[in-house]
VEXTILO-483040 format. One line per field, with one value per atom (N, C-alpha, C): residue number from 1; residue in one letter; atom name; x, y, z. Coordinates in Angstrom, 2 decimals. Layout:
N
num <- NUM_...;
residuo <- A_...;
atomo <- CA_...;
c1 <- X_...;
c2 <- Y_...;
c3 <- Z_...;
REM end
This chain:
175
num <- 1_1_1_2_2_2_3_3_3_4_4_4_5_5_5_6_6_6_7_7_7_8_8_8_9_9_9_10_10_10_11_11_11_12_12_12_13_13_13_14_14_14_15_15_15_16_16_16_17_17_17_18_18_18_19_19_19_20_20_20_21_21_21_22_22_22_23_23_23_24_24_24_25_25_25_26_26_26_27_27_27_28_28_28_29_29_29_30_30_30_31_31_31_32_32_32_33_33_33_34_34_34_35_35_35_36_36_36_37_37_37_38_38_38_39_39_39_40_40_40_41_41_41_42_42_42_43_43_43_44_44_44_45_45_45_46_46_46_47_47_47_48_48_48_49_49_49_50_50_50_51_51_51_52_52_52_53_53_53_54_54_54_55_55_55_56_56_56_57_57_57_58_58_58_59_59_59_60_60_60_61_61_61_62_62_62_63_63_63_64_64_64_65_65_65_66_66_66_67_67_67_68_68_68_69_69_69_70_70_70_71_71_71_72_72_72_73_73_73_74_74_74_75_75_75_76_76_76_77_77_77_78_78_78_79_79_79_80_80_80_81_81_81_82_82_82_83_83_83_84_84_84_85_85_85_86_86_86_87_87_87_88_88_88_89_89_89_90_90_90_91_91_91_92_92_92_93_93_93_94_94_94_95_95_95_96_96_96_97_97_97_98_98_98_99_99_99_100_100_100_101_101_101_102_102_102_103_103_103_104_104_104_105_105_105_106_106_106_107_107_107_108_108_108_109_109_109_110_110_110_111_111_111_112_112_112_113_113_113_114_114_114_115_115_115_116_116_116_117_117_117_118_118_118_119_119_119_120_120_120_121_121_121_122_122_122_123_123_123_124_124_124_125_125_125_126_126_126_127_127_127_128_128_128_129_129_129_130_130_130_131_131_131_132_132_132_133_133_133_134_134_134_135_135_135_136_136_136_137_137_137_138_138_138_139_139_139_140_140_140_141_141_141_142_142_142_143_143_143_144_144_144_145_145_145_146_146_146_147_147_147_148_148_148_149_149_149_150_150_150_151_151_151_152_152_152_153_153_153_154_154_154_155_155_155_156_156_156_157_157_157_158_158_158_159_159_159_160_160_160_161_161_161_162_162_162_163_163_163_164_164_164_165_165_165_166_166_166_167_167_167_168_168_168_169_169_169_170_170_170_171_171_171_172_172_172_173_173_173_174_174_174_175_175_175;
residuo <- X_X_X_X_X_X_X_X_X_X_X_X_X_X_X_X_X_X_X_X_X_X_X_X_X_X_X_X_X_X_X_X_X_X_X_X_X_X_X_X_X_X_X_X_X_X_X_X_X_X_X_X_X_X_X_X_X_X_X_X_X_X_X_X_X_X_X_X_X_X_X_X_X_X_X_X_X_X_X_X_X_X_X_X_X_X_X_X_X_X_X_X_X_X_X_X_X_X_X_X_X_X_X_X_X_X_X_X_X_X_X_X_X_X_X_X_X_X_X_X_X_X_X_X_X_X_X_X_X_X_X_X_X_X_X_X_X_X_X_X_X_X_X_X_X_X_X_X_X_X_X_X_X_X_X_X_X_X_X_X_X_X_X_X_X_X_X_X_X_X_X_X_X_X_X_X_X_X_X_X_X_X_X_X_X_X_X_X_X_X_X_X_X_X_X_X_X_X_X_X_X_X_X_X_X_X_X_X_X_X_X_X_X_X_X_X_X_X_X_X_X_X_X_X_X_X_X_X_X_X_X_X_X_X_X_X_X_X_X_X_X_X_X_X_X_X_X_X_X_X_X_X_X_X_X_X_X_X_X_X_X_X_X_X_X_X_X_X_X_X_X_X_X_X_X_X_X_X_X_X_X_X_X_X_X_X_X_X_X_X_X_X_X_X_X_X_X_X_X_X_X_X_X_X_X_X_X_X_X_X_X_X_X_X_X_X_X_X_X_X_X_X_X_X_X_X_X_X_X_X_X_X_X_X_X_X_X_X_X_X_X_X_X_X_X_X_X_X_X_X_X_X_X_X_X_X_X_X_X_X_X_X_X_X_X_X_X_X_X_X_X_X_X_X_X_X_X_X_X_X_X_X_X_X_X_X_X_X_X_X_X_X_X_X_X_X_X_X_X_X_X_X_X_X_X_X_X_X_X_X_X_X_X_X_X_X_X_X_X_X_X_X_X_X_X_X_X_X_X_X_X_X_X_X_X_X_X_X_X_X_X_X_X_X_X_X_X_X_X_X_X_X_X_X_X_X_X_X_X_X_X_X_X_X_X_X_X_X_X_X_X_X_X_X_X_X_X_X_X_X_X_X_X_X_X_X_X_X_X_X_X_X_X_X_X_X_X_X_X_X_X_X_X_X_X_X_X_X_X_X_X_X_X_X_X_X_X_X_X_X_X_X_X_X_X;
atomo <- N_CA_C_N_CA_C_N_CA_C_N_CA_C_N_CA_C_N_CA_C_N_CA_C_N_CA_C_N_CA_C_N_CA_C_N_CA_C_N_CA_C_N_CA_C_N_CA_C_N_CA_C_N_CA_C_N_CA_C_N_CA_C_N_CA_C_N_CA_C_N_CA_C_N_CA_C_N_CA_C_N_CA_C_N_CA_C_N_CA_C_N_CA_C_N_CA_C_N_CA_C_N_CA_C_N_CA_C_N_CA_C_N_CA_C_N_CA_C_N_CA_C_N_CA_C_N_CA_C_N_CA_C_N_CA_C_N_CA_C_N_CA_C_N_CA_C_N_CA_C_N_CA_C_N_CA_C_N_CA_C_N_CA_C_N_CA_C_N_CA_C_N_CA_C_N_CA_C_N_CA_C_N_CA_C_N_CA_C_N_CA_C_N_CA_C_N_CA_C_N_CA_C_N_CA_C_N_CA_C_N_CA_C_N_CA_C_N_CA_C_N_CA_C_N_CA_C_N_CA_C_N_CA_C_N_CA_C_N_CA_C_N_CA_C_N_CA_C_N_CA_C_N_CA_C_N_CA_C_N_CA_C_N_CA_C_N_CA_C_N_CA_C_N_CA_C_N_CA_C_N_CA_C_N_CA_C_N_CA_C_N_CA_C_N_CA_C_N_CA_C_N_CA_C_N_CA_C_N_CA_C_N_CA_C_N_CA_C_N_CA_C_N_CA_C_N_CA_C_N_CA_C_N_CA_C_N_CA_C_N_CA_C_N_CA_C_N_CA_C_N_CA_C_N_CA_C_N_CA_C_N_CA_C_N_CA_C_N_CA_C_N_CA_C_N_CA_C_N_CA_C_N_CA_C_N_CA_C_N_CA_C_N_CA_C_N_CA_C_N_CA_C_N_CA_C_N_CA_C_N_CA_C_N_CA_C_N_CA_C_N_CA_C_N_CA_C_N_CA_C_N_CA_C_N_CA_C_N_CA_C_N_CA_C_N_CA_C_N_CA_C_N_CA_C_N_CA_C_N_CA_C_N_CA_C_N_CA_C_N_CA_C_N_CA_C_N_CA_C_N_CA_C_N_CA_C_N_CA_C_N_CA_C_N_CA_C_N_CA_C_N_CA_C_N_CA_C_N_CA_C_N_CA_C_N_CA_C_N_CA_C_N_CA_C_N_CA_C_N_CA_C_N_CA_C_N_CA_C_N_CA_C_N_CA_C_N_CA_C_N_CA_C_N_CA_C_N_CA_C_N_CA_C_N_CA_C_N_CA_C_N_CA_C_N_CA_C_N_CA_C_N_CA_C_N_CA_C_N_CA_C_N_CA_C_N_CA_C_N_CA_C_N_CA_C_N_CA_C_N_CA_C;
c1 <- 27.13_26.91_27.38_26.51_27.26_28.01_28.68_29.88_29.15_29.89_29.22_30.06_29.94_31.56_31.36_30.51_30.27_31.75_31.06_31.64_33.11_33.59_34.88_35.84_35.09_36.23_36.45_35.58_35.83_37.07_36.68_37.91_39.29_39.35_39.82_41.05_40.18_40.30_40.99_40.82_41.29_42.16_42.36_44.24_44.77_44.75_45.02_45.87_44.92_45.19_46.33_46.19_46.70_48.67_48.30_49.76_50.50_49.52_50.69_50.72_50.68_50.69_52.18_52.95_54.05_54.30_55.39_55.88_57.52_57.50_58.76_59.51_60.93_61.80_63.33_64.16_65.52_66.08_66.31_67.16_66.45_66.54_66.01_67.55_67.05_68.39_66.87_67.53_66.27_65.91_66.35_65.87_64.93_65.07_63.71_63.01_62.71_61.86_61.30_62.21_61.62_61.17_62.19_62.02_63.25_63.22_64.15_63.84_64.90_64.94_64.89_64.06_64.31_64.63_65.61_66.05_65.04_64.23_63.13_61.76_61.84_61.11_61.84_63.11_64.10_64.04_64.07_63.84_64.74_65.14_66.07_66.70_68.19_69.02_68.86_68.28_68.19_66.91_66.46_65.26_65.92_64.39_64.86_65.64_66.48_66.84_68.55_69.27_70.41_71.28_70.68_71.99_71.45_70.40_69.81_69.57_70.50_69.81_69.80_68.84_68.43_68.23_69.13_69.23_67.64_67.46_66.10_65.88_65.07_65.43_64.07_63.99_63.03_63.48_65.11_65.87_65.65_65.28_65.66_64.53_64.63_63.06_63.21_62.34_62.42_62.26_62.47_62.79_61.91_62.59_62.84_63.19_62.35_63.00_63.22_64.63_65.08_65.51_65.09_65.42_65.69_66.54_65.86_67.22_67.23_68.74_69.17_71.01_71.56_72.65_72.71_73.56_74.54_74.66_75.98_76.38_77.27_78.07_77.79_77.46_77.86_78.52_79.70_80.34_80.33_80.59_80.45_80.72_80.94_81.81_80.52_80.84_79.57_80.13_79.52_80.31_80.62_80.02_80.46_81.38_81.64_83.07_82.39_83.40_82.83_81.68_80.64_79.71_80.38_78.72_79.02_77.74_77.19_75.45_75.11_74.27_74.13_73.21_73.50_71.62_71.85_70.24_69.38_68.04_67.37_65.94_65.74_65.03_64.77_63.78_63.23_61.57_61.99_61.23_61.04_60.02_59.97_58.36_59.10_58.37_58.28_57.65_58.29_57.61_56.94_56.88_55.81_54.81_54.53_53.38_52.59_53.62_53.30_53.38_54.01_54.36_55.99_55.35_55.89_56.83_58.50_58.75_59.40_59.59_60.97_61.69_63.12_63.73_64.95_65.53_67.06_68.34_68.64_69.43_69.28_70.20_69.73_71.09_71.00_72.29_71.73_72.76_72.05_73.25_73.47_73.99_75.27_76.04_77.07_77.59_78.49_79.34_78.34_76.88_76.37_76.55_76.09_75.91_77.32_78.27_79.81_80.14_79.11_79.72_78.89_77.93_76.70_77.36_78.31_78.84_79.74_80.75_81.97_81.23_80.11_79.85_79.39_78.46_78.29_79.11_80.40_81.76_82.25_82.22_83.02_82.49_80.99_80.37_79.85_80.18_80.61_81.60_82.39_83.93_84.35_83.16_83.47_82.65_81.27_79.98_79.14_79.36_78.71_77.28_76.15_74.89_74.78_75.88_75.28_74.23_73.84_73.48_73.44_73.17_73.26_71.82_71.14_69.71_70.17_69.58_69.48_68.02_68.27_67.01_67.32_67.20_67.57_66.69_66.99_66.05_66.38_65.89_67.48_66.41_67.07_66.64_67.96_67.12_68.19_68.25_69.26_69.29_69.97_70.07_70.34_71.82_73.34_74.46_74.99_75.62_75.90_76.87_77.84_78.76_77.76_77.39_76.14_74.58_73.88_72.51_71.80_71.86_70.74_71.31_72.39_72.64_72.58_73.31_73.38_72.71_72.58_72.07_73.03_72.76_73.20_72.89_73.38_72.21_72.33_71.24_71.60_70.99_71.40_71.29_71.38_70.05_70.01_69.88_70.74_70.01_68.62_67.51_66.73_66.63_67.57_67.90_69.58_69.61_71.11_71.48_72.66_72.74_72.94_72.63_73.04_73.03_74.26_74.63_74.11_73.30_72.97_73.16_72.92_73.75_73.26_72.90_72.45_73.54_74.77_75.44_75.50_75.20_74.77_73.69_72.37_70.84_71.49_71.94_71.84_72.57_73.59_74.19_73.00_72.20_70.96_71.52_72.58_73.41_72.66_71.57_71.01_69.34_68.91_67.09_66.82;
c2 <- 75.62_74.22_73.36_72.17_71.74_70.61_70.29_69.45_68.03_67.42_65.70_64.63_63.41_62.67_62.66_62.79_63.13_64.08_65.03_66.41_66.45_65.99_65.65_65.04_63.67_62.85_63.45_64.62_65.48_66.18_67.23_67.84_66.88_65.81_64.91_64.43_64.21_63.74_64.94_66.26_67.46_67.84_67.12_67.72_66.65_65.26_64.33_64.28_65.44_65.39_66.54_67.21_68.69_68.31_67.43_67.09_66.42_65.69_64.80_65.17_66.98_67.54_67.80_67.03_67.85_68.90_69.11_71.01_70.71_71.23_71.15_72.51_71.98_72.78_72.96_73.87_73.82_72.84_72.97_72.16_70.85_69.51_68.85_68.76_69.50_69.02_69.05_69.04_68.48_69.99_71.40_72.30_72.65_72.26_73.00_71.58_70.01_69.72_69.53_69.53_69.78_71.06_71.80_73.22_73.20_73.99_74.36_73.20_73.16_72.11_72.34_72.20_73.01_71.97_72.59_71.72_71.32_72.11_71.86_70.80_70.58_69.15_68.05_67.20_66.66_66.13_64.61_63.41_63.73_63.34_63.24_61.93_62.51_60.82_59.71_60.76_59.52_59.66_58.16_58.68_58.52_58.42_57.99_59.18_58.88_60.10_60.10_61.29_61.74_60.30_59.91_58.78_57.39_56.88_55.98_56.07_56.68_57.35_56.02_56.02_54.66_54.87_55.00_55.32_55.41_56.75_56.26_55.46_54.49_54.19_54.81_55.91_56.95_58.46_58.68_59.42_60.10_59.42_60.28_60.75_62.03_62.95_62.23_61.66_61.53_62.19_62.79_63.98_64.08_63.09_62.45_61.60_61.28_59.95_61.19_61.00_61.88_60.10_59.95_59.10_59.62_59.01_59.23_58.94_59.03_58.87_59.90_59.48_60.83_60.65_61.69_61.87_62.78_63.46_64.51_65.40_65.14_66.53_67.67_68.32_70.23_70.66_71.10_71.61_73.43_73.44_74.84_74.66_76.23_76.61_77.79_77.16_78.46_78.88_79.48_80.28_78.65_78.07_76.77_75.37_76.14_75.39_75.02_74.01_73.18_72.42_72.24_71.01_70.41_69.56_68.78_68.08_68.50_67.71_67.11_66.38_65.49_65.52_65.63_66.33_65.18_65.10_64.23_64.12_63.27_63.27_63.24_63.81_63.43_64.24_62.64_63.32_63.21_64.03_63.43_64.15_63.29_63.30_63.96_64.55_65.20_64.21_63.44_62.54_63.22_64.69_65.10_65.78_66.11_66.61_65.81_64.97_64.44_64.83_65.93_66.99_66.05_65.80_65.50_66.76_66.60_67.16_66.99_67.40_66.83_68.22_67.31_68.57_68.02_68.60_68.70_68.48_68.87_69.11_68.69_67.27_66.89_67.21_67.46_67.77_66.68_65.24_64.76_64.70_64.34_65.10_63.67_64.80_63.42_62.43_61.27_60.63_59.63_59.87_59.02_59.66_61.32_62.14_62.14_62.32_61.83_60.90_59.48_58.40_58.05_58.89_59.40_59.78_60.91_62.28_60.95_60.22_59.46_58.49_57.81_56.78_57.37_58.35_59.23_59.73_60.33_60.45_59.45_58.10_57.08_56.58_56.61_56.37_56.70_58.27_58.85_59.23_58.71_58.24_56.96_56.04_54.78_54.81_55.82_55.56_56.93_57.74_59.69_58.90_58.19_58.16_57.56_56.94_56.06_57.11_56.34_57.02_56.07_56.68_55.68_56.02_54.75_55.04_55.11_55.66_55.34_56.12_55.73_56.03_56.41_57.20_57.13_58.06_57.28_57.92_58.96_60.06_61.07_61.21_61.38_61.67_62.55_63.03_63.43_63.16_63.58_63.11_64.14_64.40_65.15_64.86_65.56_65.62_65.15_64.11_63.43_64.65_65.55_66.02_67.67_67.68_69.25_69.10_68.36_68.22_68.92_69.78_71.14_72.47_72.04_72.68_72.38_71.32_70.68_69.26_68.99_67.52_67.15_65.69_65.38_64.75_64.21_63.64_62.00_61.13_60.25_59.62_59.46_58.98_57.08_56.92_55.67_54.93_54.06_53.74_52.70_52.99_52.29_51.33_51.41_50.41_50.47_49.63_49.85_50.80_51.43_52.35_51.40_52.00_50.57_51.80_51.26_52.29_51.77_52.51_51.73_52.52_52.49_52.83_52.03_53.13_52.07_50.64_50.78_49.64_48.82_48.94_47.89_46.94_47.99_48.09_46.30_47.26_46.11_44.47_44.88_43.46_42.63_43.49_42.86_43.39_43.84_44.16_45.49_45.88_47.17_47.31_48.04_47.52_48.56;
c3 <- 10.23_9.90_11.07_11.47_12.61_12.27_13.08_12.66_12.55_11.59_11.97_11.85_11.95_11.51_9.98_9.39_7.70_7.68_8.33_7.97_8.47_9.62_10.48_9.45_8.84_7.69_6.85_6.31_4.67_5.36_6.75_6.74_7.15_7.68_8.24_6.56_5.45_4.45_3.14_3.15_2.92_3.56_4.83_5.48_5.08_4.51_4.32_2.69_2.44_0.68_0.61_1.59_1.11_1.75_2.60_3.27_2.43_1.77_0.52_-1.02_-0.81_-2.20_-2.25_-3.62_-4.22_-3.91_-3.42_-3.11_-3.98_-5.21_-5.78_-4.91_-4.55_-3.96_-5.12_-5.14_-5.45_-4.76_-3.53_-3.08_-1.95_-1.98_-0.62_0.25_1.23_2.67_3.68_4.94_6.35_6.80_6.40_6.59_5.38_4.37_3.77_3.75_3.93_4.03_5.60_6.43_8.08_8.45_8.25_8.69_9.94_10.63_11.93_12.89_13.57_14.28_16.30_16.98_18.03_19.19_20.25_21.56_22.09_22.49_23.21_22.78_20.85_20.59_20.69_21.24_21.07_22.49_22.20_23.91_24.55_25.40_26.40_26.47_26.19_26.10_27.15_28.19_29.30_29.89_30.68_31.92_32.89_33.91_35.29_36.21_36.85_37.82_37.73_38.32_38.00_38.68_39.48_40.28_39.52_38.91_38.18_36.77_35.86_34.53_33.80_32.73_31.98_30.71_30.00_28.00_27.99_26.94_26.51_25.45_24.83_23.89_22.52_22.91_22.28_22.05_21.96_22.06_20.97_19.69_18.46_18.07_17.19_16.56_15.33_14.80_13.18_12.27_11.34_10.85_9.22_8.21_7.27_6.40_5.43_4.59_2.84_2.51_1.07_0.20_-0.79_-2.01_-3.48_-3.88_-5.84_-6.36_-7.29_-8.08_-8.31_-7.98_-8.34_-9.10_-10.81_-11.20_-11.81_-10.60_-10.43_-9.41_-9.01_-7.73_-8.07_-7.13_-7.41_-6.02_-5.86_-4.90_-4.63_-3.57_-3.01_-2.07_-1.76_-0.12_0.76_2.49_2.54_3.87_4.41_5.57_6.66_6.28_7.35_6.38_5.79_4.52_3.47_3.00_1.90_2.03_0.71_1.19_-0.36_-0.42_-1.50_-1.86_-2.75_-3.16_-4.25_-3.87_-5.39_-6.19_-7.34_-8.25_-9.23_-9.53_-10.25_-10.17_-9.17_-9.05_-7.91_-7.13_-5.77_-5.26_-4.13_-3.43_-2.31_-1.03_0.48_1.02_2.09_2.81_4.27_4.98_6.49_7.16_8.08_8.73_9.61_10.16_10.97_10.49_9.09_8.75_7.52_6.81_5.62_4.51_4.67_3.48_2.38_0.89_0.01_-0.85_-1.02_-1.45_-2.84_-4.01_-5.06_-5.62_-6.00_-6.04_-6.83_-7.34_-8.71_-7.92_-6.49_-6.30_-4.35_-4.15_-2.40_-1.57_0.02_0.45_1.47_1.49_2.86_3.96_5.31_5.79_6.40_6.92_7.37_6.60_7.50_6.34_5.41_5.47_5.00_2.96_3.36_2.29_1.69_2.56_1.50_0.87_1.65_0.85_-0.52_-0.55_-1.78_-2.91_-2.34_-2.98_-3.93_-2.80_-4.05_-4.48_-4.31_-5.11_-6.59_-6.53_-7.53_-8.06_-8.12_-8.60_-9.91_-8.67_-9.04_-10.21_-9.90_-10.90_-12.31_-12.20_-13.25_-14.25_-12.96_-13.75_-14.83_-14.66_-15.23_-16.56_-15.72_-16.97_-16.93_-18.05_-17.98_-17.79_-17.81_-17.72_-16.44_-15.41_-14.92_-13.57_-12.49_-11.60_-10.49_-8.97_-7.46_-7.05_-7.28_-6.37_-4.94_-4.34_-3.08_-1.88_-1.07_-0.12_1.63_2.41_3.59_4.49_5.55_6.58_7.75_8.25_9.31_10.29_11.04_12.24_13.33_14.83_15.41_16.75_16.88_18.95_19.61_20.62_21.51_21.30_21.38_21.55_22.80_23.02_24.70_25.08_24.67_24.99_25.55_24.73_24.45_25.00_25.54_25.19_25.27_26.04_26.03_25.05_24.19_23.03_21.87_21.37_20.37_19.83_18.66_18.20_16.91_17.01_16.22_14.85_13.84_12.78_12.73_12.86_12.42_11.01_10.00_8.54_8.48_8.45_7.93_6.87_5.73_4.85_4.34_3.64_3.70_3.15_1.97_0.81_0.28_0.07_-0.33_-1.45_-1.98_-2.56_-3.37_-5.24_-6.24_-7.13_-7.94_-8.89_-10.12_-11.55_-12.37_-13.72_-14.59_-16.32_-17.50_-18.05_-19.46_-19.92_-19.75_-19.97_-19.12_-17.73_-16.72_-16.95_-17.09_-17.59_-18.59_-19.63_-21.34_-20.89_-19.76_-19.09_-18.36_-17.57_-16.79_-15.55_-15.13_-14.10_-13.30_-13.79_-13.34_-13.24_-12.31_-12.30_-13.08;
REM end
């Protein structure tokens, strides 16, 4: 069959569909919805030349956006220590393929994911239903100390974290 732009947009329009199919996972962290992370796809902190270097300001890979509400800790220890994750509801997308994921149980990373971990705590401490929406975006960069070894994560939030509870909800205090 020969190709046509008919024919180009169907397949064009079928990778389109197939990238933003649900893939329920156990767990969302940036390895099962990215996959592995390699030195060699990762900018270079700097341009320009060794006696002139000039920040890039295109340094970081974008990785992922993980959201949903979460209400409850599960802790564990793994050969690289303690973590600490938060289950409830949660989706995320692969910003490099388009691939949609959801899942029971999210690990997000750095002090962003700790300060997840105690708001969710805290918040269960005051109210057993309540829960912390929240939304964030990761990405990575090259390690200034390491760069042709290591990276680092950076966790942005997209929305503010807001903790909410049927007794918040009944105040108006909750969306």
């Amino acid at each position: 069959m020969a190709k046509t732009k008919n024919t180009e947009s169907a397949q064009t329009e079928t990778s389109k569909s197939e990238a933003s199919k649900l893939t329920p996972v156990k767990k969302i962290t940036v390895a099962t919805v990215y996959g592995p992370i390699s030195m060699k796809d990762l900018p270079p902190l700097f341009t320009g030349s060794i006696e002139n270097p000039i920040p890039n300001p295109n340094r970081e890979l974008k990785l992922c956006r993980i959201a949903g509400f979460a209400s409850g800790v599960k802790h564990g220890e793994s050969t690289y220590g303690p973590w600490a994750a938060v289950q409830g509801d949660f989706a995320a997308t692969n910003y490099g393929t388009g691939e949609i994921f959801a899942g029971k149980t999210a690990l997000i990373p750095g002090a962003m994911g700790e300060a997840l971990v105690t708001a969710t705590e805290q918040g269960l401490s005051e109210d057993a239903e309540s829960k912390v929406r929240f939304s964030v975006d990761i990405s990575v960069h090259r390690s200034p100390r390491e760069p042709d070894k290591k990276y680092v994560y950076v966790v942005r939030p997209v929305l503010e974290a807001a903790l909410s509870s049927p007794a918040m909800a009944l105040l108006g205090m909750s969306e």
